[in-house]
C-alpha positions, 0 to 999 in steps of 0.5 A, spaced: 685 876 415 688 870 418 684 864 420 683 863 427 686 857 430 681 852 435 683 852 442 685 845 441 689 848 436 692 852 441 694 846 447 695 842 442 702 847 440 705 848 447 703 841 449 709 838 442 714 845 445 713 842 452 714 835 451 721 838 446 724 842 452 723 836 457 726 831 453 732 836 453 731 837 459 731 829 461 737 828 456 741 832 461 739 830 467 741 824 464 748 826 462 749 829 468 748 823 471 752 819 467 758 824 468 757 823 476 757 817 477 763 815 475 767 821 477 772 818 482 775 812 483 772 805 486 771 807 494 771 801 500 764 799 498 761 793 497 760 791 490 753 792 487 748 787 485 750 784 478 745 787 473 750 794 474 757 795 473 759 792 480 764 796 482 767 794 489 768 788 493 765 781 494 766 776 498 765 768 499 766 762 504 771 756 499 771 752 506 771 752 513 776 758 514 779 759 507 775 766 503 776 768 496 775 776 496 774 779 489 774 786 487 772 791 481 774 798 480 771 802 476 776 805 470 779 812 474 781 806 479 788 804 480 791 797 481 794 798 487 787 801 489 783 795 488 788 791 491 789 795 498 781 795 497 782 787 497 786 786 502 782 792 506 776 787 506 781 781 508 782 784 515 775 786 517 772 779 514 778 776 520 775 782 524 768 780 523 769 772 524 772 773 531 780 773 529 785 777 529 790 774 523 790 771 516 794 769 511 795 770 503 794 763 499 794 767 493 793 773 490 792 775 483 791 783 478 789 784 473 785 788 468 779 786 465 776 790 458 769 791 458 765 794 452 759 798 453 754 801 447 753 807 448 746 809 446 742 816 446 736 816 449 730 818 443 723 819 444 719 817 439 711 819 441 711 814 448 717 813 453 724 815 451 727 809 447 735 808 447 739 808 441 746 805 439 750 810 437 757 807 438 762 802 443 767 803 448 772 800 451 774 801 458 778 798 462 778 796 470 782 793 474 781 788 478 784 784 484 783 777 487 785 774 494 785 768 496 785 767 504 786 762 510 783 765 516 788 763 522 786 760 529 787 765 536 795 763 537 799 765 542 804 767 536 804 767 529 807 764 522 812 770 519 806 771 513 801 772 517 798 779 517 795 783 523 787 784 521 787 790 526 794 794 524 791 794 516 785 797 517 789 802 521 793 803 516 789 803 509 782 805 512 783 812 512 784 814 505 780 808 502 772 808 507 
């Protein structure tokens, strides 16, 4: 005859298989997730705070009506998309400080390496504890713009570009 087991026992028993079939469950949430999140290029979007990835634009002030424009794709994003992203910010910063033309004072491109840890996430009797399992390198490209706001003039120097006639052109495909 077999012995009977305590209740305790009992609870004991489902409570290890439930605690197995979430942490599968949670992997691949996890997974899920993972793949979502980078499953299509970098849109218009403003650059997340620097703990992340920082996907997207920043800008800054240098002096008086001169701004830097800095923009981050994620690694399904193309060259010439951060660059249109960039120069997409350019008009609607124009736009935003009450001016209608800027020019371009210097531009760059170029793609940045960055390596990740690539970890799985182990649960070791308390919270889900990450653990490395290898590295990868991804390559994003990035664009740098550097712009002179232009005064309200009744005619314009030839470099100069029309905020509002790119916006019309690149806003569609990119916002």
């Amino acid at each position: 005859m077999m012995p009977m087991r305590s209740l305790g026992e009992v609870f004991t028993a489902k409570r290890g298989m439930s605690v197995i079939k979430g942490l599968f469950g949670s992997i691949i949430i996890l997974i899920i997730l993972g793949l979502l999140g980078c499953a299509q290029p970098t849109g218009y979007t403003k650059a997340n705070p620097p703990w992340t990835a920082g996907y997207g634009y920043s800008d800054k002030r240098i002096n008086g009506d001169e701004f830097s424009i800095v923009v981050t794709g994620n690694p399904l994003t193309s060259k010439p998309r951060v660059a249109e992203i960039a120069l997409l910010r350019a008009a609607h910063l124009t736009k935003e400080e009450g001016l209608t033309h800027f020019v371009i004072i210097k531009r760059k491109a170029e793609t940045l390496e960055r390596a990740e840890l690539i970890s799985i996430p182990l649960w070791f009797g308390g919270p889900l504890v990450p653990v490395p399992i290898g590295e990868k390198t991804t390559k994003e490209p990035m664009a740098i713009l550097l712009i002179r706001l232009l005064p309200l003039q009744p005619a314009y120097p030839p470099d100069a570009l029309n905020a509002a006639e790119i916006i019309e052109h690149l806003a569609k495909h990119l916002e």
